[in-house]
PDB file of N, CA, C and O in Angstrom:
ATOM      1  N   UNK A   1     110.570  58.006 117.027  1.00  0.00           N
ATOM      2  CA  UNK A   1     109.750  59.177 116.725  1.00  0.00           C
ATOM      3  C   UNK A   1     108.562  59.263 117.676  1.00  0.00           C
ATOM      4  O   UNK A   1     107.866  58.324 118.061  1.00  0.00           O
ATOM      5  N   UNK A   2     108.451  60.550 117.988  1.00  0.00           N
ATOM      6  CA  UNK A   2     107.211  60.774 118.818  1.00  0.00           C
ATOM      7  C   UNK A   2     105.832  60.667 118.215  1.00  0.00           C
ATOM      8  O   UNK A   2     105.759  61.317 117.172  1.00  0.00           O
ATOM      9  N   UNK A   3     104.592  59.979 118.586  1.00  0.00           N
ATOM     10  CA  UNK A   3     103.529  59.869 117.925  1.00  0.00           C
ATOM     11  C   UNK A   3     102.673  61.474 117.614  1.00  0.00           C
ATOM     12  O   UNK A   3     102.544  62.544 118.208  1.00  0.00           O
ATOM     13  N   UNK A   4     102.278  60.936 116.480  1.00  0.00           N
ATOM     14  CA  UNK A   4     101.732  62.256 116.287  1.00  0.00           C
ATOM     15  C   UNK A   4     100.766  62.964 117.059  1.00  0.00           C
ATOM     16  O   UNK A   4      99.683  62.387 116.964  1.00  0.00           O
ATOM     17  N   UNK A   5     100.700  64.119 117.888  1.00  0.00           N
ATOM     18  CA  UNK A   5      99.647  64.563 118.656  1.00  0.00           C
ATOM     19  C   UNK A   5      98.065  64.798 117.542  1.00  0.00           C
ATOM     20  O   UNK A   5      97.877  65.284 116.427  1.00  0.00           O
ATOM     21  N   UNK A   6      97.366  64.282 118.377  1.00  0.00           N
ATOM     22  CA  UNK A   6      95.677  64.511 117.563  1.00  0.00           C
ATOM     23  C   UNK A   6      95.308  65.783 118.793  1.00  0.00           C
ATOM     24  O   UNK A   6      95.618  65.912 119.977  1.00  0.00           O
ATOM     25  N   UNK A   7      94.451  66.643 117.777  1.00  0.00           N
ATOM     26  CA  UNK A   7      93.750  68.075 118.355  1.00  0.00           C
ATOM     27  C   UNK A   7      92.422  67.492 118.890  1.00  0.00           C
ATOM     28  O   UNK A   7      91.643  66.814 118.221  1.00  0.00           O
ATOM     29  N   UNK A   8      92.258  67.866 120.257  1.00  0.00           N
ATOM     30  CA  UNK A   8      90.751  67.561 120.680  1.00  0.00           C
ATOM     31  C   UNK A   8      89.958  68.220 119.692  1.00  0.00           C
ATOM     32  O   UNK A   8      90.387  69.074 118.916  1.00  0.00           O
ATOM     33  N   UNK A   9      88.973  67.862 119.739  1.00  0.00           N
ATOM     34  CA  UNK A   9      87.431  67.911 119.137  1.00  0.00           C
ATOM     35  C   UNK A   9      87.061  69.226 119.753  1.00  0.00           C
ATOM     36  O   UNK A   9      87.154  69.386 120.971  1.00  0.00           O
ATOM     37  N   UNK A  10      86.520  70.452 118.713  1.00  0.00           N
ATOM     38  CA  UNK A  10      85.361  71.458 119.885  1.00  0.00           C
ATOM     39  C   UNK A  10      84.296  71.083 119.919  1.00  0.00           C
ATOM     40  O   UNK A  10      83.664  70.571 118.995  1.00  0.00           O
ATOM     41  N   UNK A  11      83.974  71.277 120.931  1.00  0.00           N
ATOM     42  CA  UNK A  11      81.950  71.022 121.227  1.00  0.00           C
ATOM     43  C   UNK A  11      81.483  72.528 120.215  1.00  0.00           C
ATOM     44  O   UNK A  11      81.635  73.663 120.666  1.00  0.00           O
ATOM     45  N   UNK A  12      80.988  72.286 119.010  1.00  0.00           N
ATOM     46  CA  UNK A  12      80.116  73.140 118.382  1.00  0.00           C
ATOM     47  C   UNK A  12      79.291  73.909 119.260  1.00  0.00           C
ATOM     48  O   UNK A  12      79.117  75.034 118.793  1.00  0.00           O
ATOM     49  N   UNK A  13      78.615  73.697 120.551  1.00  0.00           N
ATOM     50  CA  UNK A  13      77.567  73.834 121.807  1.00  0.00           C
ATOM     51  C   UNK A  13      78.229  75.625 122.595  1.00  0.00           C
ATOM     52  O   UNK A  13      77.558  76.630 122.826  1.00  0.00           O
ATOM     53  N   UNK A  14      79.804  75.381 122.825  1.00  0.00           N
ATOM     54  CA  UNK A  14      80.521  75.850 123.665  1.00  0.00           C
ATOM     55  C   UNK A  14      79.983  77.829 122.897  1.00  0.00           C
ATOM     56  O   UNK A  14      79.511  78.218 121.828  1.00  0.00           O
ATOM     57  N   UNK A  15      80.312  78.349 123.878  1.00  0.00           N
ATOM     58  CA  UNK A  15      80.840  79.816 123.755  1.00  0.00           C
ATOM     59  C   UNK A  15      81.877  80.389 122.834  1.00  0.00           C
ATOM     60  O   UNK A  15      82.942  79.774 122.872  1.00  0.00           O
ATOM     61  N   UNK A  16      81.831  81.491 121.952  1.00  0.00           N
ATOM     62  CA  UNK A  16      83.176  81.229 121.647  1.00  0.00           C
ATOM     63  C   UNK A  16      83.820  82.704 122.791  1.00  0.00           C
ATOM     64  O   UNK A  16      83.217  83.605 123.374  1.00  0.00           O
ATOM     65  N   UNK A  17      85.332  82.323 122.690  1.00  0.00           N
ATOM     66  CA  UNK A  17      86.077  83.520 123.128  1.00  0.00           C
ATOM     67  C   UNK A  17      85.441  84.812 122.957  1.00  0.00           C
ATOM     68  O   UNK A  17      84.576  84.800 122.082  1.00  0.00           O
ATOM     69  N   UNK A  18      85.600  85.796 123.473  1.00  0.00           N
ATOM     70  CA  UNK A  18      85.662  87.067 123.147  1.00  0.00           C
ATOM     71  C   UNK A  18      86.827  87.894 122.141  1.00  0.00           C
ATOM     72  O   UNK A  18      88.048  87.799 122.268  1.00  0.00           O
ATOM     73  N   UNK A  19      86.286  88.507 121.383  1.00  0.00           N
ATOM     74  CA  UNK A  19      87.702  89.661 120.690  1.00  0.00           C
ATOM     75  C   UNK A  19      88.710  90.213 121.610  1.00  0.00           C
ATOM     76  O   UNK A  19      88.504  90.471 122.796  1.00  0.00           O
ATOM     77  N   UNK A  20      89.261  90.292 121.294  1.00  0.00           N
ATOM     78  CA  UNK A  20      90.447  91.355 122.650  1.00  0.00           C
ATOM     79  C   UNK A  20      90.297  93.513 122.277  1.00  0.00           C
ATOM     80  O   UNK A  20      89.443  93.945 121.503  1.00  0.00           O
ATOM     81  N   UNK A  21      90.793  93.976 122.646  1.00  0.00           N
ATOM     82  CA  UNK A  21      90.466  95.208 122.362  1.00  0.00           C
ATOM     83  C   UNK A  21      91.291  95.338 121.063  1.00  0.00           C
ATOM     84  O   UNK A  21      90.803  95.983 120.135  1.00  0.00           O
ATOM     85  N   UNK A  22      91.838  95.082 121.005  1.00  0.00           N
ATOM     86  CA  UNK A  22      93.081  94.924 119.241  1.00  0.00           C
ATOM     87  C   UNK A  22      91.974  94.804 118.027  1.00  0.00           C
ATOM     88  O   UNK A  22      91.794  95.470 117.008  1.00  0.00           O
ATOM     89  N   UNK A  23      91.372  93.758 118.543  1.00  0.00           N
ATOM     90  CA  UNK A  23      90.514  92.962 117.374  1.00  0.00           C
ATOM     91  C   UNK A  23      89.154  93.494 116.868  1.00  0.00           C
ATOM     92  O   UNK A  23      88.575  93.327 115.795  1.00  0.00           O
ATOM     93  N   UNK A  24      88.765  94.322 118.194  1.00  0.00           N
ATOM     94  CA  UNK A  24      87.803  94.799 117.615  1.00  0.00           C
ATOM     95  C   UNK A  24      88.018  96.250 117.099  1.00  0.00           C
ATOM     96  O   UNK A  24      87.088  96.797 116.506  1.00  0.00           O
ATOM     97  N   UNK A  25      89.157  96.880 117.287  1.00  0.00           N
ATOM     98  CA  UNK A  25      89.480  97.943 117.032  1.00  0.00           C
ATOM     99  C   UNK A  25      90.013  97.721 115.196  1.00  0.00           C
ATOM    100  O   UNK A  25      90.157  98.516 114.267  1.00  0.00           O
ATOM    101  N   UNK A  26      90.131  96.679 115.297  1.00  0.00           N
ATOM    102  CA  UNK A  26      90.841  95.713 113.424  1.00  0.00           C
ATOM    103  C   UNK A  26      89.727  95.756 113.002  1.00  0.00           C
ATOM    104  O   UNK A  26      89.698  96.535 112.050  1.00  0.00           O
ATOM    105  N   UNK A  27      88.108  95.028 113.346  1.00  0.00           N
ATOM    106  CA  UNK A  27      87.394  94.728 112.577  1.00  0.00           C
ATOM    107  C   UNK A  27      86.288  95.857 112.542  1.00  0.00           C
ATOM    108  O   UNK A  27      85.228  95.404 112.110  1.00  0.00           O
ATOM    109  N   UNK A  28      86.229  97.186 112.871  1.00  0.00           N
ATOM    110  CA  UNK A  28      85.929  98.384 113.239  1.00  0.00           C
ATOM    111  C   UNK A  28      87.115  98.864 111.656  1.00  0.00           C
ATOM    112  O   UNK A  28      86.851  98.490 110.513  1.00  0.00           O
ATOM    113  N   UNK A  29      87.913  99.419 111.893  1.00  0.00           N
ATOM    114  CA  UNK A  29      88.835  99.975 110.732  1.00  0.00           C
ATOM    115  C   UNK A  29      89.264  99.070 109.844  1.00  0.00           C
ATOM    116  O   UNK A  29      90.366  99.338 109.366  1.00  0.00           O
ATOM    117  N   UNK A  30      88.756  98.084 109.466  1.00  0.00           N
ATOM    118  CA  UNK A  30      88.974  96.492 108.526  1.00  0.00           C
ATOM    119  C   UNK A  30      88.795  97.481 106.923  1.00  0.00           C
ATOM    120  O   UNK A  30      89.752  97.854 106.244  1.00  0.00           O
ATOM    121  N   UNK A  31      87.622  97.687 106.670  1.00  0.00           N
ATOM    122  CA  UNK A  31      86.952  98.531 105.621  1.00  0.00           C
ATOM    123  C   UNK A  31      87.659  99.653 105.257  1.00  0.00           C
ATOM    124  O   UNK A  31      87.662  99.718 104.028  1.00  0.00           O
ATOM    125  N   UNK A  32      88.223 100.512 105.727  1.00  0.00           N
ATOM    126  CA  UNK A  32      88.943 101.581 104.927  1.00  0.00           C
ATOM    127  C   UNK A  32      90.117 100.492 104.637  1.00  0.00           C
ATOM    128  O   UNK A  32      89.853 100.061 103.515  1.00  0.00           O
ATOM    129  N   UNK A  33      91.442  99.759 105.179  1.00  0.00           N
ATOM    130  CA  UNK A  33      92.213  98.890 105.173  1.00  0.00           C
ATOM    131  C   UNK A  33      92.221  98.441 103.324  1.00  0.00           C
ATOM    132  O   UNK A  33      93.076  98.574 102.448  1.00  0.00           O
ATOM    133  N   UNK A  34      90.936  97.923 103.334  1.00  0.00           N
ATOM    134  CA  UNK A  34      90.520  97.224 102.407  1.00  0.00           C
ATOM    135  C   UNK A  34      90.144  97.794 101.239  1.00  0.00           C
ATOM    136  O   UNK A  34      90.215  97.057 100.255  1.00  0.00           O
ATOM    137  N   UNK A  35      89.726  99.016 101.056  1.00  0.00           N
ATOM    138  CA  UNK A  35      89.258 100.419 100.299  1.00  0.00           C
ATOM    139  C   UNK A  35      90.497 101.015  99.813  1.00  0.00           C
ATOM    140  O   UNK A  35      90.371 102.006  99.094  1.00  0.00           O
ATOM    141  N   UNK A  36      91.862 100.524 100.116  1.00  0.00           N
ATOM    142  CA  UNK A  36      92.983 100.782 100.208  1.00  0.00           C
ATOM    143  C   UNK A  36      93.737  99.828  99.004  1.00  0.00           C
ATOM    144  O   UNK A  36      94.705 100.223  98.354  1.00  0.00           O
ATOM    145  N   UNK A  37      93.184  98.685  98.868  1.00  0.00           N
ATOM    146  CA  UNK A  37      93.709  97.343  98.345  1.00  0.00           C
ATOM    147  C   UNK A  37      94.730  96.777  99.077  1.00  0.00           C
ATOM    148  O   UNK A  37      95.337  95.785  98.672  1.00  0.00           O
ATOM    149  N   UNK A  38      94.917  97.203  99.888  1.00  0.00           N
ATOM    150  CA  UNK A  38      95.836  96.176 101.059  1.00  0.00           C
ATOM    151  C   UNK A  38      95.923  94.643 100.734  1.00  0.00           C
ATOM    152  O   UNK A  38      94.860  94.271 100.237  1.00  0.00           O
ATOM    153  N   UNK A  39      96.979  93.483 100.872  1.00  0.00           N
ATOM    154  CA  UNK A  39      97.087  92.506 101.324  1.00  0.00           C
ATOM    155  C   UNK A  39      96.414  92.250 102.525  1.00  0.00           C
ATOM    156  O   UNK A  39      95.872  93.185 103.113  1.00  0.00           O
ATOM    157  N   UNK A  40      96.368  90.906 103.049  1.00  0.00           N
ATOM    158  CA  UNK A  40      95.618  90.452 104.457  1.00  0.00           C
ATOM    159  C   UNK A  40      97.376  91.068 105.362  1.00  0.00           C
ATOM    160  O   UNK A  40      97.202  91.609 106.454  1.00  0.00           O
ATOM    161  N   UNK A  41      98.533  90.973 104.976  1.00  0.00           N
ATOM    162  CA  UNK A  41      99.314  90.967 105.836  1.00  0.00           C
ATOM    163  C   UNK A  41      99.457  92.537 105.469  1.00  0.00           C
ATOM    164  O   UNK A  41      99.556  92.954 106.623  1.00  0.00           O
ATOM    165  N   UNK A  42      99.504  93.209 105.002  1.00  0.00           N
ATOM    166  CA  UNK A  42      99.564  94.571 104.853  1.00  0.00           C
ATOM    167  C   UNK A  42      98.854  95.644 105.750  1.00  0.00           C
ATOM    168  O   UNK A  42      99.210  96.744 106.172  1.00  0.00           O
ATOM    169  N   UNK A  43      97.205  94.567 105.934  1.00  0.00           N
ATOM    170  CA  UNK A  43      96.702  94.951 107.039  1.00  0.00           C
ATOM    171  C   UNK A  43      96.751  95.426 107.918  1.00  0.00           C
ATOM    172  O   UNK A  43      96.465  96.556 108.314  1.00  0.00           O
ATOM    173  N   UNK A  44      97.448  93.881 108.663  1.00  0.00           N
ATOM    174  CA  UNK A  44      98.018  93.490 109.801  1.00  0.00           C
ATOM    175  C   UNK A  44      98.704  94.854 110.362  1.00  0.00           C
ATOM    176  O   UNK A  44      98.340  95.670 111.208  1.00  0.00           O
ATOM    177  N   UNK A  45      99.783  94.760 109.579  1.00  0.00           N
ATOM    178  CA  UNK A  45     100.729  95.382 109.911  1.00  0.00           C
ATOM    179  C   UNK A  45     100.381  96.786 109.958  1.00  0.00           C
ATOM    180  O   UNK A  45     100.739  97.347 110.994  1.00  0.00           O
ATOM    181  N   UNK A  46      99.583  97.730 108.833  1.00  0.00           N
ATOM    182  CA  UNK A  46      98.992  99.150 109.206  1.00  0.00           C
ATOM    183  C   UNK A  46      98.540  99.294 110.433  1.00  0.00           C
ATOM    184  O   UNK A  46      99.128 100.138 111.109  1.00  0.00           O
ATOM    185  N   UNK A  47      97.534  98.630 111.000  1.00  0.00           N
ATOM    186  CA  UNK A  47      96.437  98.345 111.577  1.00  0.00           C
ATOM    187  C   UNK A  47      97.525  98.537 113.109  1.00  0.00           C
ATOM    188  O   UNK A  47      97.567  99.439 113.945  1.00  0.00           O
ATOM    189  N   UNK A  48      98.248  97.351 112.984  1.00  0.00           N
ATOM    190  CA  UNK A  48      98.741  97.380 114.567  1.00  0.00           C
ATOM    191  C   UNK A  48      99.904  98.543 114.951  1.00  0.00           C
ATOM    192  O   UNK A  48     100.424  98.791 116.039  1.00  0.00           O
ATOM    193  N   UNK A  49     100.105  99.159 113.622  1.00  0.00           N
ATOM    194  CA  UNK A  49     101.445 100.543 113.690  1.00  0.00           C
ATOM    195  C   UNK A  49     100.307 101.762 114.285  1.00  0.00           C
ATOM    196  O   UNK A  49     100.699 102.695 114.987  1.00  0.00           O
ATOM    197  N   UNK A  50      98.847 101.584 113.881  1.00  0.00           N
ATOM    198  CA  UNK A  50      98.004 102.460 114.117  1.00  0.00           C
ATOM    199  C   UNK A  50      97.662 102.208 115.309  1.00  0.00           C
ATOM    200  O   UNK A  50      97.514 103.265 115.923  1.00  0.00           O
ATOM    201  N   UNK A  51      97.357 100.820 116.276  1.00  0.00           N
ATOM    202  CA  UNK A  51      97.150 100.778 117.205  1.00  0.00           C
ATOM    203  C   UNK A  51      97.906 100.919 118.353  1.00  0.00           C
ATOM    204  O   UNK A  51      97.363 101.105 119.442  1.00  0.00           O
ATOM    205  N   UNK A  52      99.261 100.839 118.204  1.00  0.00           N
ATOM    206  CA  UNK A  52     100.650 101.574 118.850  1.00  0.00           C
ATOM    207  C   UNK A  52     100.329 102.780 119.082  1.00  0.00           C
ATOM    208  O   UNK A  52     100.501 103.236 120.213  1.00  0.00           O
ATOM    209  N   UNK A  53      99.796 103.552 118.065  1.00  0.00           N
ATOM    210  CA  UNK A  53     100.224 104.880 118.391  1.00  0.00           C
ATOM    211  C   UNK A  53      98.608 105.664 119.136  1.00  0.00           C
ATOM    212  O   UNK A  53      98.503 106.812 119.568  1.00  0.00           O
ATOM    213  N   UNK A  54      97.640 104.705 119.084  1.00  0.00           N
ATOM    214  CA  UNK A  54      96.525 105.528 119.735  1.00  0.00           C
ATOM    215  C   UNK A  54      96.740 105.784 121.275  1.00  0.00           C
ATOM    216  O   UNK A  54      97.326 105.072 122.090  1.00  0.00           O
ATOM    217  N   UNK A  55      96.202 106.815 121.425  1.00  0.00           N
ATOM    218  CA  UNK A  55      96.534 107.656 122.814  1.00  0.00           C
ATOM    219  C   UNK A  55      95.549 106.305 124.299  1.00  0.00           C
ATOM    220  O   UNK A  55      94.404 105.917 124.064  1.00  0.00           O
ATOM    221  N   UNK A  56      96.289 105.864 125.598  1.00  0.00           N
ATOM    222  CA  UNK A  56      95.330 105.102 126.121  1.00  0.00           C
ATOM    223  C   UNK A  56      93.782 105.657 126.229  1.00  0.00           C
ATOM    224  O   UNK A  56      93.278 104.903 127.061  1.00  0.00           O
ATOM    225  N   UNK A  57      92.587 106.770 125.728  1.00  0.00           N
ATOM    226  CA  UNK A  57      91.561 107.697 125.747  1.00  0.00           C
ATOM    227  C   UNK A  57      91.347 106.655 124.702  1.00  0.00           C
ATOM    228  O   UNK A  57      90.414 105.876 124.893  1.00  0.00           O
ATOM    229  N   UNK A  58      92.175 106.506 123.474  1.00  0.00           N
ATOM    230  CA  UNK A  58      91.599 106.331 122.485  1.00  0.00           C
ATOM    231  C   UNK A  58      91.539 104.578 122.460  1.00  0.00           C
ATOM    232  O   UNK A  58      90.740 103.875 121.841  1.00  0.00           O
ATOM    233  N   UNK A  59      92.170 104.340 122.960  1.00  0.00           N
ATOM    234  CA  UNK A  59      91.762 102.389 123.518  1.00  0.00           C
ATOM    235  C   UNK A  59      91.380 101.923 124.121  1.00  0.00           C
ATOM    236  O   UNK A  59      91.407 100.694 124.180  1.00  0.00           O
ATOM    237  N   UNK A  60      90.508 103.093 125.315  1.00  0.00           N
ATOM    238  CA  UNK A  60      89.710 102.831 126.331  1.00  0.00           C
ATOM    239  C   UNK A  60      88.363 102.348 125.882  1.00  0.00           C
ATOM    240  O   UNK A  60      87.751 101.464 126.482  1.00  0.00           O
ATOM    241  N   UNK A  61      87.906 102.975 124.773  1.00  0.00           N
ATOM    242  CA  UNK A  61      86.355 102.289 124.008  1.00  0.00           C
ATOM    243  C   UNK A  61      86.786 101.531 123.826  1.00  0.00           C
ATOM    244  O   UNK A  61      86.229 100.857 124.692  1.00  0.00           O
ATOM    245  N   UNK A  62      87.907 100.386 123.036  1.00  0.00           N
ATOM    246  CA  UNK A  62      88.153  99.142 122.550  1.00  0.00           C
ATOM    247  C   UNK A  62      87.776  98.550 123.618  1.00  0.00           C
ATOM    248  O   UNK A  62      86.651  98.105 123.849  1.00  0.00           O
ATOM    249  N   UNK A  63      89.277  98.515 124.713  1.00  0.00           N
ATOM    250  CA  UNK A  63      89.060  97.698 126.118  1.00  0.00           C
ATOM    251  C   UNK A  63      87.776  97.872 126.599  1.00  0.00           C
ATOM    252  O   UNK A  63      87.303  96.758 126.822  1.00  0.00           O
ATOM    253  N   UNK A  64      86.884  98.877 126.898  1.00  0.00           N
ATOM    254  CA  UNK A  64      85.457  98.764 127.665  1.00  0.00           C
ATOM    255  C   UNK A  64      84.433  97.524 126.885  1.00  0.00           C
ATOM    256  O   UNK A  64      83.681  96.672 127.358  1.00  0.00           O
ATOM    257  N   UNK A  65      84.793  97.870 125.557  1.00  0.00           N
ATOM    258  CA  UNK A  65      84.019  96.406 124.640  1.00  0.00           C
ATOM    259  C   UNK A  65      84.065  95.297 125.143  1.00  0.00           C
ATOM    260  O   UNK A  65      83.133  94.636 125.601  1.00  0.00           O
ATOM    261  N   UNK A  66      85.962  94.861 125.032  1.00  0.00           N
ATOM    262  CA  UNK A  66      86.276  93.912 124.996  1.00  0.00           C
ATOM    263  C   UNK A  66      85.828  93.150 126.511  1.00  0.00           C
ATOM    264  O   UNK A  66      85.584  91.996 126.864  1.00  0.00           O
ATOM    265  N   UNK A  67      85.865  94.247 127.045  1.00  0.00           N
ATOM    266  CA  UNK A  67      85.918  93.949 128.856  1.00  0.00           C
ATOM    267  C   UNK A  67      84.327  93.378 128.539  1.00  0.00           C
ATOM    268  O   UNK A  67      84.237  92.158 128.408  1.00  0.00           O
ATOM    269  N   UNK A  68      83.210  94.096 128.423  1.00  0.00           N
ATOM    270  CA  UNK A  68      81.762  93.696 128.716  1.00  0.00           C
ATOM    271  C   UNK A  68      81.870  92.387 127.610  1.00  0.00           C
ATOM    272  O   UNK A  68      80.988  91.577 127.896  1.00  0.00           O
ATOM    273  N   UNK A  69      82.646  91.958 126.490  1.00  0.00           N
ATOM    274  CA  UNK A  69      82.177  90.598 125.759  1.00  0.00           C
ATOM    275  C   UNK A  69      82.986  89.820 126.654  1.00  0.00           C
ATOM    276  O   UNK A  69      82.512  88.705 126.438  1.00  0.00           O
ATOM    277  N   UNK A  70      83.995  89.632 127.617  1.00  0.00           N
ATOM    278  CA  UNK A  70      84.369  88.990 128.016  1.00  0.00           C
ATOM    279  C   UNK A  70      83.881  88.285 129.472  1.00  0.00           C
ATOM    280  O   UNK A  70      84.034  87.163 129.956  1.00  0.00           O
ATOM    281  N   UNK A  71      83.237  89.482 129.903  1.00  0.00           N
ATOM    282  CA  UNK A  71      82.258  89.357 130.962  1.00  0.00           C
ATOM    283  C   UNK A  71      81.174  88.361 130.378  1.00  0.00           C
ATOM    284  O   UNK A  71      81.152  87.405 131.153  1.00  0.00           O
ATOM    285  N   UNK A  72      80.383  88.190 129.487  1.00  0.00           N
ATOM    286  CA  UNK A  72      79.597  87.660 128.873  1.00  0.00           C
ATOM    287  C   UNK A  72      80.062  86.383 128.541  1.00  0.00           C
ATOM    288  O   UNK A  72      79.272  85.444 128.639  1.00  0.00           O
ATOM    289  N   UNK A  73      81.109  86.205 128.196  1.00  0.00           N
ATOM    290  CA  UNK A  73      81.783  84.839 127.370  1.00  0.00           C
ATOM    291  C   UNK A  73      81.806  84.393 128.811  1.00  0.00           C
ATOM    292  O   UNK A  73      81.257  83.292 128.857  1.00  0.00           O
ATOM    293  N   UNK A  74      82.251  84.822 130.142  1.00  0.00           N
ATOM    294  CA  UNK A  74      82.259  84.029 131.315  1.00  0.00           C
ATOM    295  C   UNK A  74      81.003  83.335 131.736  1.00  0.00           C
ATOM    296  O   UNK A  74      80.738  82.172 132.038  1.00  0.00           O
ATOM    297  N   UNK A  75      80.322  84.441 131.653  1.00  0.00           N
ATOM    298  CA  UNK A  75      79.138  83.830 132.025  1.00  0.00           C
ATOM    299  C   UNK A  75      78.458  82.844 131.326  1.00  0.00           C
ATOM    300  O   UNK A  75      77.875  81.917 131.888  1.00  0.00           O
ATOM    301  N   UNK A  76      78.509  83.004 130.098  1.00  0.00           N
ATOM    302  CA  UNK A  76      77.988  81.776 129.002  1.00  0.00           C
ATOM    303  C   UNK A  76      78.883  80.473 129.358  1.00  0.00           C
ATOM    304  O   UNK A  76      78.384  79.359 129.521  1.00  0.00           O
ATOM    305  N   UNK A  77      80.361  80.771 129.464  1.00  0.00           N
ATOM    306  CA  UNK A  77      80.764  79.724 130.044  1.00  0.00           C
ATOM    307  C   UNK A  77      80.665  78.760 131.200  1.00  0.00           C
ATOM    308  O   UNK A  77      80.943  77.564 131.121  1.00  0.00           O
ATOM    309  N   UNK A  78      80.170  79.497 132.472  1.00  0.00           N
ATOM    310  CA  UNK A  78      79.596  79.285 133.670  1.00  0.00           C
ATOM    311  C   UNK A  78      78.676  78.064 133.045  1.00  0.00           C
ATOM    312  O   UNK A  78      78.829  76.844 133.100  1.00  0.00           O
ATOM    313  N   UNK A  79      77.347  79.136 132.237  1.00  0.00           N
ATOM    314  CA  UNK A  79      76.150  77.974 132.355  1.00  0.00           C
ATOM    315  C   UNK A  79      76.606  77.013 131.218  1.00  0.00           C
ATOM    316  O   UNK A  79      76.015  75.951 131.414  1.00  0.00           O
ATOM    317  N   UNK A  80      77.375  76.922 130.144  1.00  0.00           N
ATOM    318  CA  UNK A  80      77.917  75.909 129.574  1.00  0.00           C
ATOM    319  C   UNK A  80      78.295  74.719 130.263  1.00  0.00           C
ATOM    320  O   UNK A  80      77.981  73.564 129.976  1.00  0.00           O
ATOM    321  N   UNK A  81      78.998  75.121 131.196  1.00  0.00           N
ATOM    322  CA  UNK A  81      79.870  74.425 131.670  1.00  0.00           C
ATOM    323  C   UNK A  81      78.705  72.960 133.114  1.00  0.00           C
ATOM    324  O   UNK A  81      78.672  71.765 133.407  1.00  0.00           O
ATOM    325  N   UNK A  82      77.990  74.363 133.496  1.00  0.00           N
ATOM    326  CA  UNK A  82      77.197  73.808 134.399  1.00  0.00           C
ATOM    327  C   UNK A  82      76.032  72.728 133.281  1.00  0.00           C
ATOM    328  O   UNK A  82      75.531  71.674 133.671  1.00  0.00           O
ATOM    329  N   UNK A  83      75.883  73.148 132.314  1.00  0.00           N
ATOM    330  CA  UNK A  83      74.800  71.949 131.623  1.00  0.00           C
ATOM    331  C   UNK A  83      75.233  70.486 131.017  1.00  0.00           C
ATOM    332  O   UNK A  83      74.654  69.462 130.654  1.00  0.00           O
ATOM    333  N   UNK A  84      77.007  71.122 131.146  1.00  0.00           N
ATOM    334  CA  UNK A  84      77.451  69.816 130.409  1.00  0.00           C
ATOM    335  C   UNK A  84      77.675  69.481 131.389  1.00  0.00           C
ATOM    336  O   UNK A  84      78.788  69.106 131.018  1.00  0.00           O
ATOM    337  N   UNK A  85      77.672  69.104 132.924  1.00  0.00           N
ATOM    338  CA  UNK A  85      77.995  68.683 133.797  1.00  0.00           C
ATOM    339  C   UNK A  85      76.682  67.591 134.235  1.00  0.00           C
ATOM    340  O   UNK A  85      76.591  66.419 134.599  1.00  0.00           O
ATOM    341  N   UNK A  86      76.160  68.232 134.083  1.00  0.00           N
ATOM    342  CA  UNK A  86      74.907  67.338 134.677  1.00  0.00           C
ATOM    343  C   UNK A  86      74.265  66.286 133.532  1.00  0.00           C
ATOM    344  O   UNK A  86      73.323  65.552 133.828  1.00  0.00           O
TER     345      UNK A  86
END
């Protein structure tokens, strides 16, 4: 038998990821979802049949978000990266 793999440790310190444009477009329309009595997977599934069908106009605000938090998460990562180095 293969030994069991152990999960590295996160540095609590670190950056986290950015949302993707999906996610913030989920946690933006989360609240009506929920106003609904939806399941968590019922959600899911509205949510991403709705995000299929938005026009690219209408996922361009998501992506422009996602784009500037991700820009940001780089950069936090940069100087993260540079403090744990030294």
């Amino acid at each position: 038998m293969a030994p069991k793999a152990t999960k590295k440790a996160k540095d609590p310190n670190a950056p986290k990821r950015p949302l993707s444009a999906y996610f913030l477009y989920l946690n933006e329309h989360r609240p009506r979802f929920v106003a609904q009595g939806l399941k968590v997977t019922e959600i899911a599934k509205a949510a991403s049949v709705e995000w299929k069908a938005l026009s690219p106009q209408q996922k361009a605000k998501y992506e422009d978000q996602a784009a500037e938090a991700k820009a940001k998460y780089e950069g936090d990562k940069a100087k993260y990266e540079a403090s744990k180095s030294t």
